[in-house]
C-alpha positions in Angstrom: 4.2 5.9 7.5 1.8 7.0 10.4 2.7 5.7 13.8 0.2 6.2 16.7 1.6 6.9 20.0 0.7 7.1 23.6 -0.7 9.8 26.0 -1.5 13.5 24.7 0.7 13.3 21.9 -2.1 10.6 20.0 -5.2 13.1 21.6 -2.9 16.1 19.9 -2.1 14.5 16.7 -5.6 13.0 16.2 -7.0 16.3 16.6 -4.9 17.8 14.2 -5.4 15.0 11.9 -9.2 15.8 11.9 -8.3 19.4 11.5 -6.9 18.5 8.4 -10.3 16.6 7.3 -12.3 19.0 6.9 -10.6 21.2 5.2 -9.8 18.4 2.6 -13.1 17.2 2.3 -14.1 21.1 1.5 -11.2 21.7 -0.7 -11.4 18.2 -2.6 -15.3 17.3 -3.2 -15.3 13.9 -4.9 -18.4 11.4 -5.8 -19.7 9.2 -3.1 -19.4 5.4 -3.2 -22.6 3.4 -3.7 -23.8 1.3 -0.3 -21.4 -1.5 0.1 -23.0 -4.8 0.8 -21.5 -6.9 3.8 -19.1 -9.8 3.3 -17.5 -12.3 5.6 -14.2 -11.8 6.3 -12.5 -15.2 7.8 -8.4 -15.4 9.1 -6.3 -17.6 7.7 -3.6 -17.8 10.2 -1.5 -15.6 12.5 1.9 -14.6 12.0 3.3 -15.3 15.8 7.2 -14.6 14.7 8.5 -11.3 16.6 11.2 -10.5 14.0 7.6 -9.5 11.8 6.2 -7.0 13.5 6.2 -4.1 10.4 5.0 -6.2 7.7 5.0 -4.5 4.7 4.7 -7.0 1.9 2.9 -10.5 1.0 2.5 -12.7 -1.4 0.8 -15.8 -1.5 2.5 -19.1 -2.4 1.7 -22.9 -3.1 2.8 -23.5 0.5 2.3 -20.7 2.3 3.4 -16.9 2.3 6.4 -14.6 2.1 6.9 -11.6 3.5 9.0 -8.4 4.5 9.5 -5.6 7.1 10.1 -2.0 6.2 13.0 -0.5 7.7 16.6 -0.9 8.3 17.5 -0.2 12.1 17.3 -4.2 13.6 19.0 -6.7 11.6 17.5 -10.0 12.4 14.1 -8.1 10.9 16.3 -7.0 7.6 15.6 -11.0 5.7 12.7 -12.3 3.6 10.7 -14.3 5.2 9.4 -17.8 4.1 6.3 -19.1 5.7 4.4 -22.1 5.9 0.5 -21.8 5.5 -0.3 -21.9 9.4 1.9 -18.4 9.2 5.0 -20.5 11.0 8.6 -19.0 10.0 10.3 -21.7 7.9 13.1 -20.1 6.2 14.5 -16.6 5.5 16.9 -15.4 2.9 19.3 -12.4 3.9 20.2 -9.0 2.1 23.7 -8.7 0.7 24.0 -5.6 1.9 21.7 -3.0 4.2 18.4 -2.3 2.5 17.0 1.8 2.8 13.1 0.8 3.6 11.4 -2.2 1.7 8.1 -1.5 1.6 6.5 -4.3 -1.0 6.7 -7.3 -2.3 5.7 -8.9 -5.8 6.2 -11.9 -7.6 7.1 -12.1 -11.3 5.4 -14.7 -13.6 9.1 -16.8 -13.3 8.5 -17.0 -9.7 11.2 -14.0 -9.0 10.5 -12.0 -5.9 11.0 -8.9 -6.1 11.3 -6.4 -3.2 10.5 -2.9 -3.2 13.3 -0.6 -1.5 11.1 2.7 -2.3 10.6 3.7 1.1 11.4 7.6 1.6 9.5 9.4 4.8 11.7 12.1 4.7 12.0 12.3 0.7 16.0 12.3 0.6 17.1 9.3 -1.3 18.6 9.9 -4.7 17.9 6.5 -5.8 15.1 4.0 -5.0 16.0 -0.3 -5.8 14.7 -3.3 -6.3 16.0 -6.9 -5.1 15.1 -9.6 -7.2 15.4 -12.8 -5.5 15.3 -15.4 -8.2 13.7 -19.1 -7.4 16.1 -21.2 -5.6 18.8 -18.6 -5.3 20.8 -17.9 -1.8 20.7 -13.8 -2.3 18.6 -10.8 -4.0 20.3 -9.0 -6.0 20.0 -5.0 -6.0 18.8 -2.7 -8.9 19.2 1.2 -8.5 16.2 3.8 -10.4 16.1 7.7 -9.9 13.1 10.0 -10.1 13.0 12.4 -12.7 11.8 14.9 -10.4 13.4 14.3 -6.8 12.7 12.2 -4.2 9.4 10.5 -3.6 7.8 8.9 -0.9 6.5 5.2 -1.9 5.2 1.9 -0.2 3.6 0.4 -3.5 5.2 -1.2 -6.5 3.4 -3.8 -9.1 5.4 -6.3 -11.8 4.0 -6.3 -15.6 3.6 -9.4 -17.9 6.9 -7.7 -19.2 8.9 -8.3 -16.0 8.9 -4.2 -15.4 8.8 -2.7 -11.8 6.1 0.2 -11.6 6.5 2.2 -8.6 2.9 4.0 -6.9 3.5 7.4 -5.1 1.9 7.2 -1.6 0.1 10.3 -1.3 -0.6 11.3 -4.9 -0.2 7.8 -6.8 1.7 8.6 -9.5 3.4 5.9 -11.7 6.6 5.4 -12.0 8.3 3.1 -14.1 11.8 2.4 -15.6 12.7 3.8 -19.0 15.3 1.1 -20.1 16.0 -2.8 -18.6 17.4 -2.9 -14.9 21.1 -3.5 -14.9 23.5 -4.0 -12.3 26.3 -1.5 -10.5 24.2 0.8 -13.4 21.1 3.6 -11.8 18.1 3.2 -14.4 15.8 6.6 -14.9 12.3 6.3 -14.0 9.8 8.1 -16.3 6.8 9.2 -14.7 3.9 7.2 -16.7 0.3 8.3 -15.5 -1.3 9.0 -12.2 -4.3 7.2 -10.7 -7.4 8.7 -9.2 -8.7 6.8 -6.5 -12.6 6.8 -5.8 -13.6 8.3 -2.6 -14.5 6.6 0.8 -15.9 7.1 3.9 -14.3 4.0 5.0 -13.0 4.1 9.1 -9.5 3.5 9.6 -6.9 4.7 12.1 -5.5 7.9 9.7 -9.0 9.4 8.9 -8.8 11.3 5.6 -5.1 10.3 4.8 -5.5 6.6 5.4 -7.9 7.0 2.7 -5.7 8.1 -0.1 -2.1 6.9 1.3 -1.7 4.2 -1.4 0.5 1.5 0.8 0.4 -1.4 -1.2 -0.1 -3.3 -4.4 -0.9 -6.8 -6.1 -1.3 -8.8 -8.9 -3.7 -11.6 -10.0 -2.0 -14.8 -10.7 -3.8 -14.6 -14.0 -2.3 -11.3 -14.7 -5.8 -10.3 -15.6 -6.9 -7.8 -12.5 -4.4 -5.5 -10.3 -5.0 -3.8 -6.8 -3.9 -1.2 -5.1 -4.4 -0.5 -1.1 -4.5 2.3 1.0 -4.9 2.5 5.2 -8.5 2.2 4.7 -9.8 0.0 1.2 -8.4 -2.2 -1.5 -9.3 -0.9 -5.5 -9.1 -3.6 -7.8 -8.7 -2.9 -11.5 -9.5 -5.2 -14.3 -6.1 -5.9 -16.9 -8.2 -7.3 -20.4 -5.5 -6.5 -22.4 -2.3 -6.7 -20.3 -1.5 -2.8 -20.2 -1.4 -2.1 -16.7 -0.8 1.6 -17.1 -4.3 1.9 -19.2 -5.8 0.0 -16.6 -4.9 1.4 -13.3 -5.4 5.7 -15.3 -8.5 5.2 -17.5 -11.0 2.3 -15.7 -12.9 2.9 -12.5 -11.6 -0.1 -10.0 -14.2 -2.2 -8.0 -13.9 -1.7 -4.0 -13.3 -3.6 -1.1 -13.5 -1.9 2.5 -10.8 -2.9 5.3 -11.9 -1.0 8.0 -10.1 -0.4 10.7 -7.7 -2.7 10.0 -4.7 -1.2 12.7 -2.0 -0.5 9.9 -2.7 -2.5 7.0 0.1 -2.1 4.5 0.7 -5.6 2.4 -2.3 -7.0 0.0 -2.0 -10.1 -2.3 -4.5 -12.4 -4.0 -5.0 -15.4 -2.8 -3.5 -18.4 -5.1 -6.4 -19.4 -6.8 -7.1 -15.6 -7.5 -10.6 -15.5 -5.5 -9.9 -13.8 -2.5 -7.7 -10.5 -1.5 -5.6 -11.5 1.7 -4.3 -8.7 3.8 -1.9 -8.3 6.9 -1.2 -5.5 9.5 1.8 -4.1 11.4 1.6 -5.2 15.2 4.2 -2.4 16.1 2.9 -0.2 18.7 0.3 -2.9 19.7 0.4 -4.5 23.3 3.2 -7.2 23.4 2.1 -10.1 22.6 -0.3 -8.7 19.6 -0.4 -11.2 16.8 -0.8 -10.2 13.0 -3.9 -12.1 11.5 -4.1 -12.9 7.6 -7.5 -11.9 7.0 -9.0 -13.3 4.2 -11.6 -10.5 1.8 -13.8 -11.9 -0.9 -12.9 -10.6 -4.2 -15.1 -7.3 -5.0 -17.7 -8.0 -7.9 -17.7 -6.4 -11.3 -18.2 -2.4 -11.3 -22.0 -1.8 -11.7 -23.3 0.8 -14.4 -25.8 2.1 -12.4 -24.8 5.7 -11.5 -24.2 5.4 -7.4 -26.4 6.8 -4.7 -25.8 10.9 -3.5 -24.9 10.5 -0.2 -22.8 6.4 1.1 -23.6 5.3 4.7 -20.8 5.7 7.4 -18.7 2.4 7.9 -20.0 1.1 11.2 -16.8 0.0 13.7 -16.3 -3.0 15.2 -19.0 -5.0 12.8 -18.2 -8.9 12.8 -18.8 -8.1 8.5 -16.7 -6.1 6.3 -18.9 -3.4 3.7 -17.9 -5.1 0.6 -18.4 -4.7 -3.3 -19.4 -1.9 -4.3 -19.6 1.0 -7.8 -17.9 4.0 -7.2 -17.3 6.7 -9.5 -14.9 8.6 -10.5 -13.5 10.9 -8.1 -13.0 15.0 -9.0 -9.9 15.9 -6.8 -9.4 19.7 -8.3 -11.7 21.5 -6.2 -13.9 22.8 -8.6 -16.5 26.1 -7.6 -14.0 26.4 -4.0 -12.0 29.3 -3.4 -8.1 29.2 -4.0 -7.5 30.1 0.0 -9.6 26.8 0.8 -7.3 24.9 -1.7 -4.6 26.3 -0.4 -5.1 26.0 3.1 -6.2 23.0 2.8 -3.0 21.0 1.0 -0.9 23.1 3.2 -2.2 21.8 6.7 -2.4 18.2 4.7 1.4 18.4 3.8 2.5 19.8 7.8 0.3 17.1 9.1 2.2 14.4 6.4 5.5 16.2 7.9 4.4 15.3 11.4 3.7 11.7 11.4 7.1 11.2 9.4 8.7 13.3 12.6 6.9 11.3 15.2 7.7 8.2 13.4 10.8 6.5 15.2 14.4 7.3 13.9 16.3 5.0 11.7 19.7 3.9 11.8 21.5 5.7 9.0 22.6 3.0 6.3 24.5 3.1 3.1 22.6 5.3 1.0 20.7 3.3 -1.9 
């Protein structure tokens, strides 16, 4: 995942970052989102416990929240942590054994957590897992799954009605889910299962262009009835009439929320009585001493049918509101009418520039492999 850094390395990066911008923006026209309409955006609490400082999955619970870390390297951070609802530390629940890089965190209609071990910056894992931790039990348990088509890069994952993991790329969303039950000591094959197209966004965040496609996490409605899916810069939320998630998140156009400038928002969940999406950000890198709030986002409306305006406003930095609900279309990523050396050029810088903020990222300890 990005990490900013001090000095002329962050002037460097940023400018390279930008570099790579425009020349996505020329190579990928998409449709522009209609004028988003201001909401209040309250915090629930702040999480004050240092072992949390890379929080990269939520959910909400009758008393409170639970949450991970990504990463591996310090082990009082490798637990999932139970928290009461002032965001105090009240309990945590240890791996069995070193986890590769959780990066989410659902819940299952039985109440199982289940943690997302997809995490791959440098795309070199042959497997990905799961860990379900079932209610009132002392341990997760770990489930292996393989790519059909190598490694992949992933900080999203959503649970079906039918209790089945679905893993969302982070650059190019693609779905991945399991093609038989998870067993264990046993590696399940994933089949890849559709692909989502995000709308487009102007939407001000720390990553410019790629913190506005970087898919880095992923909810679902208690009632089962609506999913979302964040990236660095907005949450999309998808309506689920008929329980087919898939169908859902590949063939409807999702209602948007803006999170702008949030510092490195990863984690998403719905609140418990479904009305509100609550988010969280990494404090790593931030002075010492930087707590991570739980901001609280009211849920986006209904997608309008009005065809949106021609050109959206900028997202204005540092407002005390948040742009809120608002009809997007559907975006056209294929670069339609532009030359192939634009194209070309242009997913080439965007993949050295990827490479480079997994390089500058710091270096892991070196686990078992998952």
């Amino acid at each position: 995942m990005p990490r900013r850094r001090g000095g002329g390395g962050t002037r460097w990066l940023a400018a390279t970052v930008g570099v790579a911008a425009v020349l996505v923006g020329a190579a990928f026209p998409v449709d522009a989102a209609a004028s988003p309409t201001p909401v209040a955006v309250t915090t629930r609490c702040e999480v004050r416990d240092g072992r949390l400082t890379e929080i990269s999955g939520m959910v909400a619970t009758d008393d409170g929240f639970v949450m991970i870390n990504d990463g591996a390297d310090d082990e009082s951070r490798r637990r999932v942590f139970f928290l009461d609802r002032a965001c105090a530390v009240v309990r945590t629940v240890s791996y069995p054994s070193t986890p590769r890089d959780t990066e989410d965190l659902a819940v299952g209609a039985d109440g199982t957590l289940w943690v997302a071990d997809i995490g791959d910056n440098n795309r070199s894992r042959e497997t990905v897992a799961v860990w379900k931790l079932a209610p009132g039990a002392d341990a997760p348990v770990l489930y292996r799954m393989a790519y059909p088509d190598g490694p992949h890069d992933a900080e999203a994952m959503l649970v079906t009605g039918d209790g089945r993991p679905l893993i969302v790329t982070k650059y190019s969303a693609v779905l991945y889910a399991p093609t038989a039950a998870l067993r264990t000591g046993r590696t399940v094959p994933l089949a890849r299962v559709g692909q989502v197209r995000l709308p487009a966004s102007t939407t001000s965040n720390p990553f410019s262009a790629l913190g506005r496609t970087a898919v880095t996490g992923a909810a679902t409605a208690p009632d089962g009835r609506r999913v979302v899916l964040r990236t660095y810069a907005d949450a999309f939320e998808f309506e689920v009439p008929d329980g087919d998630v898939v169908a859902a998140l590949t063939g409807s156009t999702p209602s948007v929320t803006p999170l702008p400038d949030e510092p490195q928002g990863e984690s998403i969940t719905y609140s418990g009585d479904g009305r509100s999406l609550l988010t969280v950000s990494e404090t790593a890198g931030q002075p010492p001493g930087t707590r991570a709030p739980v901001l609280r986002y009211p849920r986006p409306a209904a997608v309008a049918s009005t065809p949106p305006p021609s050109t959206p406003p900028p997202t204005t930095a540092g407002s005390t509101t948040t742009p809120g609900p608002s009809a997007v279309a559907t975006s056209d990523r294929t670069g339609v009418g532009r030359t192939p050396i634009v194209l070309a050029g242009a997913c080439g810088l965007g993949a050295v520039v990827v490479g480079l903020l997994v390089a500058r990222r710091r270096r892991r300890g070196s686990p078992a492999r998952r």
